[in-house]
C-alpha positions in Angstrom: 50.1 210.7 -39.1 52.0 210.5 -42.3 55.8 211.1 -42.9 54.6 214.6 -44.8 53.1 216.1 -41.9 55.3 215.0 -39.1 58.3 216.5 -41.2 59.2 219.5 -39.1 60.6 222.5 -40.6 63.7 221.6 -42.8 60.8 219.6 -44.8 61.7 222.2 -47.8 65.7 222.2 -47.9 67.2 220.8 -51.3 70.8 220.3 -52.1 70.9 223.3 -54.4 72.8 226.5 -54.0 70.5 229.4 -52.3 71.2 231.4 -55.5 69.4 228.7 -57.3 66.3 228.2 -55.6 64.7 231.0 -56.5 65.5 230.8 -59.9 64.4 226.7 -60.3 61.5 228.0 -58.0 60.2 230.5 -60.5 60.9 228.4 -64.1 60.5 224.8 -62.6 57.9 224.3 -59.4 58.7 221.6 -57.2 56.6 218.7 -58.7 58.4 219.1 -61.8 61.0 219.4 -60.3 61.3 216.0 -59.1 60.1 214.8 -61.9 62.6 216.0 -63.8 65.2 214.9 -60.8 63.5 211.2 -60.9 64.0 210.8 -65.1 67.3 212.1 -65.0 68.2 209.3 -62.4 66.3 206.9 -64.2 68.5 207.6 -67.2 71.4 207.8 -65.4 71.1 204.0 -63.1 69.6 202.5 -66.6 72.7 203.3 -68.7 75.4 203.1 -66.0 73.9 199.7 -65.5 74.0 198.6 -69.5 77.3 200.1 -69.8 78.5 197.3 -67.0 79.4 200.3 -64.4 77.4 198.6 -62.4 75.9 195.1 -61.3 75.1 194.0 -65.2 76.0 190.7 -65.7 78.3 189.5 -69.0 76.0 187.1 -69.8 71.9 188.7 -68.4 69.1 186.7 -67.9 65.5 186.6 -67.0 66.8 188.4 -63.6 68.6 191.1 -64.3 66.5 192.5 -66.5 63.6 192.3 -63.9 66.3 193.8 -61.6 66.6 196.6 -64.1 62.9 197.1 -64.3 62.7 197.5 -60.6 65.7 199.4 -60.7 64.1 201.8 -63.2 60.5 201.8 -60.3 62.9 202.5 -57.7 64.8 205.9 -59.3 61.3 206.8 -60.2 60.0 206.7 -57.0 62.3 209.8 -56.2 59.1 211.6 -56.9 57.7 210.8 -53.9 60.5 211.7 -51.4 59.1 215.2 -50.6 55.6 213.4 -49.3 57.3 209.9 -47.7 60.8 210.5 -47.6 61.5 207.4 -45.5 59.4 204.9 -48.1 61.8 206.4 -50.7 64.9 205.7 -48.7 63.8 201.9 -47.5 63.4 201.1 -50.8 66.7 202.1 -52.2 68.1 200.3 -49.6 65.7 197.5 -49.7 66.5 197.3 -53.7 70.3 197.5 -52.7 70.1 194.5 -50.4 68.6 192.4 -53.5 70.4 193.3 -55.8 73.2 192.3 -53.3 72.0 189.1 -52.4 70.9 188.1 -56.2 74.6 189.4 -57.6 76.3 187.3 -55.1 74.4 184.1 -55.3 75.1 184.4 -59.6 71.2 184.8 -60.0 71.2 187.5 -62.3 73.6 185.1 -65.1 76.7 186.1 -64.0 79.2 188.2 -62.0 80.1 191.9 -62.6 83.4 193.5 -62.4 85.1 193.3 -58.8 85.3 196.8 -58.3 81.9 197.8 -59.2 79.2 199.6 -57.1 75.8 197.6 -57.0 74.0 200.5 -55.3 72.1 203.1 -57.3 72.9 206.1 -58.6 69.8 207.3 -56.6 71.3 206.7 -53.1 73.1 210.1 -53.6 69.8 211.8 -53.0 68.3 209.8 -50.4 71.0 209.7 -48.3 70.4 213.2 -47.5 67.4 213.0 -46.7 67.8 212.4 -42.7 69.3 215.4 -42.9 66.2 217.5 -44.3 63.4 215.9 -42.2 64.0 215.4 -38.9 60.7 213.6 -38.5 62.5 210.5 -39.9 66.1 211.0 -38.8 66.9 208.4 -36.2 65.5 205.5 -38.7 66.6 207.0 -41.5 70.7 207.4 -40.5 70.0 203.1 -39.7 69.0 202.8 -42.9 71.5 204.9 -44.6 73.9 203.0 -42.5 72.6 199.8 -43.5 72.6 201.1 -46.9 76.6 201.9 -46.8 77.6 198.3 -45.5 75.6 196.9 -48.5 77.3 198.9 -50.6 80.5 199.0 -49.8 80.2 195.2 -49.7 82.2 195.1 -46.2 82.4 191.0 -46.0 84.3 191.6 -48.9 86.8 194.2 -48.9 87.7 196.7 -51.6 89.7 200.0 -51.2 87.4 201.3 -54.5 84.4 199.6 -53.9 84.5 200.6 -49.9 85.4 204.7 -51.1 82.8 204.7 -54.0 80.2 203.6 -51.8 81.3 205.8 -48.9 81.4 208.5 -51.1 77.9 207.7 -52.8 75.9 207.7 -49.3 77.9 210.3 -47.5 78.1 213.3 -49.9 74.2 214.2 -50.1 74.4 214.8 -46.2 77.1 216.5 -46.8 76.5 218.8 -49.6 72.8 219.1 -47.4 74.7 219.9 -44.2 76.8 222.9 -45.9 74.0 224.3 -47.7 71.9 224.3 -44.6 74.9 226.2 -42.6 75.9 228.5 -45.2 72.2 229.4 -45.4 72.3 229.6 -41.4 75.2 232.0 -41.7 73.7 233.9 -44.3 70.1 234.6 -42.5 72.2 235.4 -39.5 74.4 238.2 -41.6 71.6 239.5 -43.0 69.6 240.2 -39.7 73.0 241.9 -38.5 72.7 244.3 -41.5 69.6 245.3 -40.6 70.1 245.5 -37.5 73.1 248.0 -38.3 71.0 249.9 -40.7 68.4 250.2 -38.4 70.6 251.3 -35.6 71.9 254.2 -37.9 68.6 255.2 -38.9 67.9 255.7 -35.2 70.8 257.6 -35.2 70.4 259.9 -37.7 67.0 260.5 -36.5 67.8 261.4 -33.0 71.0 263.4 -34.3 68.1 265.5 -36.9 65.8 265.8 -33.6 69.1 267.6 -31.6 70.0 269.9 -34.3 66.2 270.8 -34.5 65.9 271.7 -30.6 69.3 273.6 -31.1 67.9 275.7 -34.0 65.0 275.8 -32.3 66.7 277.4 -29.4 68.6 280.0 -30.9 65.5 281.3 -33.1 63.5 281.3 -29.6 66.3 283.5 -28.1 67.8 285.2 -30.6 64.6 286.3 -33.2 62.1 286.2 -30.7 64.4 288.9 -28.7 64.5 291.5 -31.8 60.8 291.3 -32.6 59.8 291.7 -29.0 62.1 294.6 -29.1 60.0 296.2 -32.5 56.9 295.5 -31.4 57.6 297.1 -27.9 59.3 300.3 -29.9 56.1 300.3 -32.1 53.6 300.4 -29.2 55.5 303.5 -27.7 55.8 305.0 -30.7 51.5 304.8 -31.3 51.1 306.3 -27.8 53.6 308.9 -27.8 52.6 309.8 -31.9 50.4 313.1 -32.3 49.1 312.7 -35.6 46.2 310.7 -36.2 48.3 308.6 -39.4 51.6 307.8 -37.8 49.5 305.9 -34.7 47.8 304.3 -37.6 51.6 303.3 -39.2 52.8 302.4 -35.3 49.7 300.1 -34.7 50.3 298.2 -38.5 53.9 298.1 -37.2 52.9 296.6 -33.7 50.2 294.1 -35.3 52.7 292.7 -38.1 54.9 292.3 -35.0 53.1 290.5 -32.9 51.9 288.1 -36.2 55.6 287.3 -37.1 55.7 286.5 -33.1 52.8 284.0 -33.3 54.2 282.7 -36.5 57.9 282.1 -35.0 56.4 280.7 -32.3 54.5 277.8 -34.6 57.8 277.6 -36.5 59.9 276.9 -33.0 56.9 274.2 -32.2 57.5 272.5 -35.5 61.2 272.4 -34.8 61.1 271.0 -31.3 58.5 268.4 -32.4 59.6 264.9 -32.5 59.3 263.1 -36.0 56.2 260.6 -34.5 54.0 263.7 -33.2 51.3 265.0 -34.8 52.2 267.7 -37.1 50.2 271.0 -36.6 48.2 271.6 -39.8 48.9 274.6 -42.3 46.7 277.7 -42.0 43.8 277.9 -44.3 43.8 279.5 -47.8 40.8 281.1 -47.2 42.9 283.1 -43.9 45.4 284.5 -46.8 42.8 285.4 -49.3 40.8 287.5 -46.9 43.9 288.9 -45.6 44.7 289.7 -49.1 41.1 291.7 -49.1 41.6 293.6 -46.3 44.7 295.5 -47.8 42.1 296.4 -51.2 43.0 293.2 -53.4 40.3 292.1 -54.6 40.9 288.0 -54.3 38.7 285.0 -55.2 39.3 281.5 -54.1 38.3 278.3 -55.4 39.1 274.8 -54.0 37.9 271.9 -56.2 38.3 268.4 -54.4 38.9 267.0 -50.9 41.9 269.0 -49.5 42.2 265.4 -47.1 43.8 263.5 -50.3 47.3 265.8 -50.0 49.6 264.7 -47.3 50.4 267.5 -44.7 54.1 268.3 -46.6 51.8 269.0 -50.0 49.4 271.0 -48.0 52.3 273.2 -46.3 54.0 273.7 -49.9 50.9 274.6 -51.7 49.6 276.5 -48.8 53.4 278.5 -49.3 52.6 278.8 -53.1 49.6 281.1 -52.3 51.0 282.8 -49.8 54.0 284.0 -52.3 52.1 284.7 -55.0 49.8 287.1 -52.7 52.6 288.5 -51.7 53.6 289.3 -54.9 50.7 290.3 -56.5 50.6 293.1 -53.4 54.2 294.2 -54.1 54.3 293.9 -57.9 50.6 294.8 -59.0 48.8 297.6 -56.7 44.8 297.4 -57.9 44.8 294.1 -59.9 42.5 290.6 -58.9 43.7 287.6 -58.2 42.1 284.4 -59.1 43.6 281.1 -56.5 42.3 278.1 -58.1 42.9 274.4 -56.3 42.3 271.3 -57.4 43.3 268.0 -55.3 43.0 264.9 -57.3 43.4 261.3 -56.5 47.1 261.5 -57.1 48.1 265.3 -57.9 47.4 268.5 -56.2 47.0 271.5 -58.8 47.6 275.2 -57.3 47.1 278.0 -59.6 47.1 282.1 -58.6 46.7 284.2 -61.6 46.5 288.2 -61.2 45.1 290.6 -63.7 47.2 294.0 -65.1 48.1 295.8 -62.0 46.2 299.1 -62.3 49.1 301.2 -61.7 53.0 301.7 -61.1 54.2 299.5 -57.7 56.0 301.8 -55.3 59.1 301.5 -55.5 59.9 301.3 -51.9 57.5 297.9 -51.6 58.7 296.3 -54.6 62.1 296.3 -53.6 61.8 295.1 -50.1 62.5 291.4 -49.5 65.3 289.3 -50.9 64.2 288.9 -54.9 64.4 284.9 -53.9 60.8 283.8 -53.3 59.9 281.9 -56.8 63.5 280.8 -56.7 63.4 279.2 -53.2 59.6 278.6 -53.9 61.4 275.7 -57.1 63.5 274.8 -54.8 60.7 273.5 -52.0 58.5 272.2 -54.6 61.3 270.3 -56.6 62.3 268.6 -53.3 58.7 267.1 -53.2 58.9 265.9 -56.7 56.7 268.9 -58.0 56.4 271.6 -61.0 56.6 275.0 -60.5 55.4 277.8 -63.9 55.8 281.8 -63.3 55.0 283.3 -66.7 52.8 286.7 -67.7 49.6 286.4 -68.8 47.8 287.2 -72.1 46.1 290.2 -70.4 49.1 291.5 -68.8 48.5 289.9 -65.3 51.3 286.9 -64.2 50.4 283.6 -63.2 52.1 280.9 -61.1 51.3 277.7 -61.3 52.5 274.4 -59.4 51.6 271.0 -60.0 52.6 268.8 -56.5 52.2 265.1 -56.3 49.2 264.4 -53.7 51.0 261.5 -51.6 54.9 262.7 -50.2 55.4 260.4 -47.1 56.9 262.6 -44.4 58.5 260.3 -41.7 60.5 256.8 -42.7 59.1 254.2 -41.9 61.2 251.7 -39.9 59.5 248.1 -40.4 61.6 247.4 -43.9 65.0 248.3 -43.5 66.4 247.6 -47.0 69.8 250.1 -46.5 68.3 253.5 -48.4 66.3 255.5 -47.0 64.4 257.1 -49.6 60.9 256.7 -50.1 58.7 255.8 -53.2 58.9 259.3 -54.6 62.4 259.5 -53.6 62.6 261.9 -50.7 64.6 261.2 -47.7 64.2 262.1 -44.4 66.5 264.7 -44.8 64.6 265.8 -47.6 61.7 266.0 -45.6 63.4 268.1 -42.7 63.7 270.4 -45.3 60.0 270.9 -46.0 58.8 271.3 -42.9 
């Protein structure tokens, strides 16, 4: 089994900040990155050496400079110490030791300064490298060991050789030891963070799901109460009424009643749902046009495209932008037709309701019922899903609304990717979302 594949997880760790590594990762990949480490070294040892800051000799011979060509094979090897990072070590050391031995017997054609490290420039990087892959730990510390006592020349002593040397093989473990814990630290940080954000997400969500079962509980008790009470009142009133037309008025009363009930009664079910239930879905625009017939308006639908491609928040909004403009068109223009025209595309949802010239005066009475704040609040809704909304007259007289929704609005957060917002792609939040539905 080779040293690569028994290297064990800290196989990748360098000796560079964790700012860094993503940036040498993305301009220089790791091969040339160690080439590039290798030639620097190579440069380095070769003129450290020739400048005599290291085991050159005064006078150099047939030895030294085959000691410098092995010296320059040895920094070179550097390449290889992500695939055999214990071959790389031994032969720093092993290149230490001879030099060593060749310096000291006067082999190399004479003796260098006193206080001169024979050791590589290189040994910096190796030493580490115990510390990275545990795979070769144990006999890499000996021979980072046996590296220092070469080095620091302990048969000799020498308060600046001894620190030098010391200082050459110990502060790659070093510098790998901090990076390593400060990266430690870091992941650990991190995962806290998340954990918080996650935790107030949860929060938030189960404080939304409270406030919904309280509103959900006064409309049930409150709203539900009054229309019970009008519906009731309209039931006496059709039997107790002698003329054919006020029964008629009493049961339209009592009906309208009991619809707002079954509708309040969704509405309450919607509230009290949890976020991860299945939402009901929206009624059917075919349902409002054919009401809209059955009050003498004469109403033609047309759906182009698979109503499946808008998520259920764009279905209930353009669903709402049908419903208001009927509405309209029944207060605002008695006798004209209305034209509902939908289109779902792959990534927008096109809703268009366009009447003709009303065919006479509105009552008065009808057209002023309501607040006046439907297209206003109607913006509002569609502008919190990142839609348009047009009200304009038409050429002919008639008044057209038209929206233009995105097809995708995501309505629940999702909680695997906790990055601290809480928007979504479109930018909607969940409390945007409460607000839609």
């Amino acid at each position: 089994m080779s040293e690569r594949a028994t290297a064990g997880p800290d196989c990748g760790r360098t000796l560079l900040p964790a700012w860094l590594v993503p940036w040498m990762g993305r301009w220089l990949p790791p091969v040339r990155r160690d080439v590039l480490l290798a030639l620097v070294f190579v440069v380095g040892d070769t003129l450290l050496t020739l400048s005599h800051g290291s085991w050159w000799p005064q006078r150099p011979g047939t030895v030294a400079w085959f000691l410098l060509g092995l010296q320059v094979l040895v920094d070179a090897g550097l390449v290889l110490r992500r695939r055999a990072p214990l071959a790389v070590l031994g032969a720093v050391t092993a290149y230490t030791v001879l030099v060593t031995v060749l310096v000291s017997t006067g082999s190399t054609g004479g003796q260098p300064g006193p206080w001169t490290v024979w050791a590589p420039m290189a040994a910096v990087l190796v030493a580490y490298l115990p510390v990275a892959y545990p795979a070769v730990r144990r006999p890499g510390w000996v021979l980072v060991g046996l590296l220092t006592l070469v080095s620091a020349r302990v048969w000799e002593p020498s308060a600046a050789v001894v620190t030098i040397a010391v200082l050459r093989t110990t502060l790659g473990p070093l510098l790998a030891l901090y990076f390593g814990a400060r990266h430690r630290l870091v992941s650990v940080l991190r995962e806290r963070a998340e954990r918080a954000e996650r935790e107030k997400y949860l929060l938030a969500a189960q404080a939304r799901a409270d406030e919904r079962a309280r509103i959900a509980a006064e409309m049930h008790d409150v709203v539900t109460h009054r229309l019970s009470l009008m519906v009731l009142s309209a039931g006496a009133l059709r039997v107790r009424a002698r003329d054919e037309e006020t029964r008629r008025s009493a049961e339209e009363l009592r009906a309208a009643g009991c619809q707002a009930l079954d509708e309040l009664r969704d509405l309450v079910g919607i509230l009290r749902m949890t976020e991860d239930a299945e939402r009901p879905a929206v009624g059917d625009l075919a349902t409002l046009v054919a009401e809209s017939e059955s009050v003498g308006i004469r109403t033609e639908l047309a759906q182009v495209g698979d109503p499946g491609r808008a998520s259920p928040v764009v279905g209930r909004t353009a669903y709402r932008v049908v419903q208001e403009a009927l509405t309209n068109v029944r207060k605002h223009a008695p006798g004209a037709s209305v034209r509902v025209e939908v289109r779902y595309d792959t990534d927008r949802v096109r809703v268009r309701v366009a009447n003709t010239a009303p065919a006479g005066p509105p009552d008065p009475a009808l057209a002023g019922s309501g607040s006046g704040t439907g297209l206003a609040g109607l913006r509002q809704r569609i502008e919190l899903v990142r839609g348009t909304l047009t009200a304009r007259p038409g050429a002919d007289g008639g008044f057209e609304v038209v929206a233009d929704l995105p097809a995708y609005v995501p309505t629940a957060e999702p909680g695997a990717e906790p990055t601290g917002k809480t928007g979504s792609k479109l930018g909607t939040t969940p409390e945007t979302t409460e607000a839609l539905r």
